[in-house]
N, C-alpha and C positions, 0 to 999 in steps of 0.2 A: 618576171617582175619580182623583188625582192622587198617586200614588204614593212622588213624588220630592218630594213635600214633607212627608211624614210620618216621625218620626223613629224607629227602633225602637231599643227599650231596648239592646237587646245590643251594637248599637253603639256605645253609649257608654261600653261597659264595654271593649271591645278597643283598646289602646294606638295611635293613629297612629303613622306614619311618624315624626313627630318628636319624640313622647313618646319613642319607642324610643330617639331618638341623643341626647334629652338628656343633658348629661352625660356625655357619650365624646366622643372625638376627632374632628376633623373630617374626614367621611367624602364620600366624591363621591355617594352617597345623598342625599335629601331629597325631598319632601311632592312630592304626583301633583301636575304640571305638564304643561302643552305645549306651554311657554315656558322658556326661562331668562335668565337678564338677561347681561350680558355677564362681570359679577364672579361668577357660579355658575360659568358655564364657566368659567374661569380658574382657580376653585378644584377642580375636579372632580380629585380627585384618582388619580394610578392605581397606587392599593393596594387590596387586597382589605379586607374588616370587620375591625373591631381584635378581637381573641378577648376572648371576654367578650360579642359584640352578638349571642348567640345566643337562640333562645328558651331557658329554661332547659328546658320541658319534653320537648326533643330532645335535650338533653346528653345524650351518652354510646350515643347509637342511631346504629346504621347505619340511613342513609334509606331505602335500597333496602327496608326492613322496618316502615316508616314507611307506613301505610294513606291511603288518597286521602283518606277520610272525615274525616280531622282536617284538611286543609287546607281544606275548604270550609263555610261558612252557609248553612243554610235560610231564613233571613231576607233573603239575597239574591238570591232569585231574584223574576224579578219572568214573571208569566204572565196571556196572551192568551187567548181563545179562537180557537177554526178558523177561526167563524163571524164574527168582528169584522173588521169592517171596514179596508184599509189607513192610512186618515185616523187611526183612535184607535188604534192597534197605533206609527203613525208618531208619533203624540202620546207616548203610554206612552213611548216609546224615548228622546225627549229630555227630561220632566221628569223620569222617572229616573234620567238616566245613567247608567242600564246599558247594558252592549256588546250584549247580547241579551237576546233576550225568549224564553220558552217556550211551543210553541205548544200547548193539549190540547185536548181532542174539546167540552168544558164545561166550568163552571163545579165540578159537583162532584168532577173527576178531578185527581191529583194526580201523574198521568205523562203524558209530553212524548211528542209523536209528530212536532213539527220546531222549527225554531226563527227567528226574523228577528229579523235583524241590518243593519248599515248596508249589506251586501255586498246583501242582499235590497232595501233601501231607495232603491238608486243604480240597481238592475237598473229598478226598477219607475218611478223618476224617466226614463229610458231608455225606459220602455213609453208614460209619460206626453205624451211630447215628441217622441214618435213615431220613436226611434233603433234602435227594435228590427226588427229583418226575421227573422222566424221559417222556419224550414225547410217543407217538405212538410207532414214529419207532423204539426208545431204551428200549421201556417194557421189549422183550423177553431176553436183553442182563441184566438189571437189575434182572429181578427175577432169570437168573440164578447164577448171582455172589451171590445174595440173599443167594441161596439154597444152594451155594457150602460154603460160608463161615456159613451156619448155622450147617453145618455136621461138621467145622473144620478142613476142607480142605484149601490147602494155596492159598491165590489168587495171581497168578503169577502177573506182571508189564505189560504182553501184556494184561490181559484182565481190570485191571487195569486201563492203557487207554485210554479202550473204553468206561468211566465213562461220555466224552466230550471231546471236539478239543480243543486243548492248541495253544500259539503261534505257527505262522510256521515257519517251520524248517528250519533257514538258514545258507548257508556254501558258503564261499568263500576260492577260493586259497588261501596258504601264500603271494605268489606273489603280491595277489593284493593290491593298497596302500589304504591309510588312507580316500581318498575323498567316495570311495566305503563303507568304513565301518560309516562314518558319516553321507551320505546321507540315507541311508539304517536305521541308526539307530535314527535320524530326520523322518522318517517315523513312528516310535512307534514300533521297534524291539529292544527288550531286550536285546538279545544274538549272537553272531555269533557263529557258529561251522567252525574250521580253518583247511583245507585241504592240504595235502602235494600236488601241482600242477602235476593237470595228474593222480592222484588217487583220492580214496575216503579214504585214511590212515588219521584219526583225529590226530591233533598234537597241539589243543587248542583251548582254549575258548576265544575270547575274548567280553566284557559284556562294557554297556553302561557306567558304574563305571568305569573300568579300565579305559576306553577311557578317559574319563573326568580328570581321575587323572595323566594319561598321558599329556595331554593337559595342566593341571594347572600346574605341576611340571614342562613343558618348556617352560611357554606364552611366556618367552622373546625371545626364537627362533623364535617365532610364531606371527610376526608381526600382521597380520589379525585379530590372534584371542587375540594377544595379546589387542588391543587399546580398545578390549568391555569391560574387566573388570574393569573399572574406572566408568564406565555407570549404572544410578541406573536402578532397575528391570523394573521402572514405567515409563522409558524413552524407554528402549528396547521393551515395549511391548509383553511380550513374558509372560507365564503361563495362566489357564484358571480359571473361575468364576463359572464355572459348577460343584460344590464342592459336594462331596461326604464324609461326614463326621456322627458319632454318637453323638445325643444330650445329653444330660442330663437327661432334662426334654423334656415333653409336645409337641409334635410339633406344638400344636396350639402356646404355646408363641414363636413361630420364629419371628424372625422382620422380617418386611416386606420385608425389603431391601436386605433378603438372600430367597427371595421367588423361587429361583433358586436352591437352594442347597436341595440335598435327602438327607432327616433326618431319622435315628431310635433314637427314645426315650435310654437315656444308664441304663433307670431302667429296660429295657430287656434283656432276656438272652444274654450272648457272643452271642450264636450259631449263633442268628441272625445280628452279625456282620460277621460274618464269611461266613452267607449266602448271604451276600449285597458283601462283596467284591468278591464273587465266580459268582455271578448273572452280576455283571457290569465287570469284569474283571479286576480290579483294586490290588494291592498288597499292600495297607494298609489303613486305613481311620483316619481320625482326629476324637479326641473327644473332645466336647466341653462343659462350664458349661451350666447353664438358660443362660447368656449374650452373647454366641457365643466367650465367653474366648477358647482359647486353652489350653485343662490341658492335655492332651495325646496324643499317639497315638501307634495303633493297626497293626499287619503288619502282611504278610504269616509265616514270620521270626518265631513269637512270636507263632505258633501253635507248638512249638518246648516243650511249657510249658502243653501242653495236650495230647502226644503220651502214656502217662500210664495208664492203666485205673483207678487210684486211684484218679487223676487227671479229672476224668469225669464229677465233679460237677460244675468245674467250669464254663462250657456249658449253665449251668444251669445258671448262676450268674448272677449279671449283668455286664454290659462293663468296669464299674468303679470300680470296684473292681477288676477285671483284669487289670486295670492300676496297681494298687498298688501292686498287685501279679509282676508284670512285673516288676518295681521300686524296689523293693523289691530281686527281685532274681538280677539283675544287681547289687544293695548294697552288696550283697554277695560274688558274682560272683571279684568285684570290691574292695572290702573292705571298702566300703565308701556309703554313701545315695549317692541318684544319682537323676536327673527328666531329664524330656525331652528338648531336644532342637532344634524340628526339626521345627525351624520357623523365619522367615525373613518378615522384612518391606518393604514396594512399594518402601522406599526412601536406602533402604538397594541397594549395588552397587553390579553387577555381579561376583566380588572379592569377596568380603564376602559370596556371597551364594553357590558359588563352595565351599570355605575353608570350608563351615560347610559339605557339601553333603559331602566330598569328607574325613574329621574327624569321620563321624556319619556314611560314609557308608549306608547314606539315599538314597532312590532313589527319595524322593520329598521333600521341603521345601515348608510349610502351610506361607501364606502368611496374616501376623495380621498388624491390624492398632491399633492406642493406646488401652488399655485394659479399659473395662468397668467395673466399679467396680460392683461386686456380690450384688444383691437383699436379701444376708443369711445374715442373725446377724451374722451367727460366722465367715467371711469374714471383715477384717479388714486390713490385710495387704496392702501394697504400690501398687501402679499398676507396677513398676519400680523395677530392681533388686537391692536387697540393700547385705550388705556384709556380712549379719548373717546366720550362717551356717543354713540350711535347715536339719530337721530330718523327717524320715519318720518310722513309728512304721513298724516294720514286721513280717509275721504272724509266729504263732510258727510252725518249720520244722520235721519233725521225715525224718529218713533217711534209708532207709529198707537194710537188711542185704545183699540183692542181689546186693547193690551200692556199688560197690568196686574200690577204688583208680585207676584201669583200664580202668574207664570211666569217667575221668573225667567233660569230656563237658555232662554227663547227668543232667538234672534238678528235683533235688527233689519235690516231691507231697510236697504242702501245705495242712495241716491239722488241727483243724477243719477247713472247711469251713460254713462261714458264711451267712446263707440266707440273708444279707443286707451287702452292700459296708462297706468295713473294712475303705474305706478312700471317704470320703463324696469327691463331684468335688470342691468345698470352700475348703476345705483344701488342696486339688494337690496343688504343688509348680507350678507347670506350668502356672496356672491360674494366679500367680502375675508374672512370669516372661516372659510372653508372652504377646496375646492380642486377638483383635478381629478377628475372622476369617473372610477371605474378597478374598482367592485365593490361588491358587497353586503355584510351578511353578516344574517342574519333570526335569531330566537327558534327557526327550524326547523334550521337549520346548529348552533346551538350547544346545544339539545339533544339534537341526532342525536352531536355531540362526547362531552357527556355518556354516552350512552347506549355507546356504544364504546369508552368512557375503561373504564366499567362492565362491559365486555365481553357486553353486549346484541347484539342482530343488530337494531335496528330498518332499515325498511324507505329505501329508495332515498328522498330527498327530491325527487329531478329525478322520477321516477315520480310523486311526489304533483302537481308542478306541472304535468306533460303532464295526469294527470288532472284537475283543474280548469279546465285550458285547455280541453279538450275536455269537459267539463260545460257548456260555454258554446254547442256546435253547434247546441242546438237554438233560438238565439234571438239568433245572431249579427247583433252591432248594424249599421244603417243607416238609411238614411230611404225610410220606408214609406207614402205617402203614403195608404194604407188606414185608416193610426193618425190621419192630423193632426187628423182631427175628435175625436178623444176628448180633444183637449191641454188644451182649456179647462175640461173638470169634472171634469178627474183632476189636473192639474199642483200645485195650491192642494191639498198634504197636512195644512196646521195650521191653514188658518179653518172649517172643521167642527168648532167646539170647543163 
């Protein structure tokens, strides 16, 4: 059953993104992208919503008193079994587009005991391709998904899980109001799972995004959280230094002044992007030129372009040429070249960086200072965005007969692929229209802001992310050469259809 092509009523009755700004001023808000064209950025403006772009049924309420259960849909959650296999759970995941799935015990239960998500999807692509080296106490659980996926047997989602410890699992009543869901998620929690009061019956999700978008489409209700967005980033003090991003080149040419920041060289394979954000727990990384330029960036999202095994070279590739694979399927996807824009300056105001998270559907904005011009001869363009359209070459596509108008959201293997970046980091658009990398700031920084603004105590952020990192011990990535025989009847997630 294909889920993401079924339209449900209620849906259509809930206003978009752009039903809402018709007819109001022009707002740096606009319709879920992961792209923006070079004339959106430009226009993105850094004002907070004009009063007036409120829900009307929040006029006049303190949010803090404002119950979770009204911000979330039971018609959007979309749910697995235990016992399903990872091949149809990893299907479900992309022609729905949902960020997650909920996992239950069967078919007739209507509460969630875990969940998988792309962070699940990338670990287990890691298990597939043999990058995982498991500790002591998880050998025996490894060699035997090893053994069972090397006969061609299906690897269910319970055993799946026990690949490593994901986020924990949190649920609150519908009941309970918004102060609960901020604090909580100012602490470094992703997601809530939304309970019907008095049972364990799930009836939604609500995720640090929504919340955020919540919040920004009513500041003007929201006195508190309304007066930060006027506030530049570098005045609020909020996002961290401790920058986890891909280089280019060399780690030895890092400046000195980023002697903080964990580097992989981006002339290495993806994989070992893939295994740095699985290792620290992190859900995308920046990539940057020789100058610490930001030209990309890499996300759990984006393993959505390597679920087929024809697609498996690109593991092999380097980082930067996955950008352009990336750039590249978005221009398709989109009808237009496309690059990134997941980046904001210290003097950029709290307004502006929501409007971008919250258009992009980011969960972090890379924080650059003016851009340093590139050390390549063939780097000549402006540090500044200028108004001449940006083209991006892309690679040639073949489309196999099994891709049929039915799936739409699937992504074509790129073919050939090329043992050397198709698009050097001197030529990414990002590179002139960004800058130096210099900091983050995440969805978890600015509601822990929130939450303190609110005079809440949520919990340490830097504590949530040592926990995650160390959620990852028991299956820290490497090459196992125990695993390399399971690579070929597990790597191919979407031709078991």
């Amino acid at each position: 059953m294909r889920l993401g092509h079924q339209t449900n009523p209620s849906h259509s009755h809930r206003p978009s993104f752009t039903e809402q700004l018709r007819g109001m001023p022009t707002s740096p808000r606009g319709p879920r992208q992961l792209s923006m064209s070079e004339a959106q950025i430009l226009d993105l403006m850094n004002n907070p919503p004009t009063a007036g772009s409120a829900d009307p049924k929040f006029a006049g309420r303190d949010w803090q008193h404002i119950a979770v259960g009204e911000l979330v849909h039971p018609e959007d959650l979309r749910w697995v079994e235990v016992d399903t296999g990872v091949e149809d759970a990893t299907n479900l995941l992309l022609e729905s587009d949902a960020p997650v799935l909920l996992v239950r015990a069967s078919k007739n239960e209507h509460s969630a005991i875990a969940t998988f998500d792309y962070r699940d999807l990338t670990q287990y692509l890691l298990f597939a391709t043999g990058q995982l080296q498991p500790d002591d106490e998880h050998l025996v659980v490894f060699e035997k998904l090893a053994k069972k996926a090397q006969q061609g047997h299906k690897i269910p989602l319970r055993d799946a899980k026990s690949l490593g410890t994901k986020e924990p699992f949190i649920t609150l009543p519908h009941t309970a109001d918004l102060t609960a869901a901020v604090e909580t998620f100012g602490g470094g929690v992703h997601r809530i799972v939304i309970l019907k009061e008095g049972t364990n019956h799930a009836i939604g999700i609500l995720s640090q995004l929504r919340l955020i978008k919540f919040l920004w489409e009513n500041g003007r209700a929201f006195p508190i959280i309304d007066q930060l967005y006027p506030q530049e980033v570098k005045e609020l003090s909020i996002g961290s230094q401790g920058l986890i991003s891909v280089k280019y080149v060399a780690p030895s040419d890092a400046p000195g002044t980023a002697a903080d920041v964990m580097i992989l060289s981006g002339d290495k394979p993806l994989k070992e992007a893939l295994i740095l954000m699985n290792n620290e727990g992190v859900t995308s990384l920046a990539v940057v030129d020789n100058n610490f330029n930001v030209v990309g960036n890499i996300s759990n999202v984006d393993v959505k372009l390597l679920t087929k095994s024809s697609s498996a070279p690109l593991l092999e590739n380097t980082c930067i040429h996955f950008i352009s694979v990336i750039l590249s399927t978005r221009g398709m996807i989109d009808g237009k070249d496309s690059y990134p824009v997941f980046y904001i300056h210290p003097e950029s105001t709290l307004a502006h960086t929501v409007a971008k998270l919250v258009a992009t559907t980011a969960h972090r904005m890379w924080v650059v200072e003016d851009p340093t011009p590139s050390s390549t001869p063939s780097s000549s363009a402006p540090p500044t965005p200028s108004a001449a359209p940006i083209s991006i070459a892309h690679p040639p596509v073949s489309y196999p007969a099994h891709l049929s108008t039915s799936f739409p959201q699937a992504n074509p293997p790129f073919q050939p692929l090329s043992a050397t970046p198709s698009v050097s980091a001197s030529a990414m658009p990002g590179q002139h229209m960004s800058g130096r990398l210099s900091g983050v700031v995440s969805l978890t920084d600015i509601l822990n802001l929130f939450a303190r603004a609110s005079g809440l105590h949520p919990t340490d952020p830097e504590e949530a992310r040592r926990a995650r990192r160390g959620s990852s011990s028991s299956s820290k990535s490497g090459v196992r050469g125990s695993l390399d025989s399971a690579r070929s009847s597990v790597v191919d997630l979407r031709e078991k259809r």
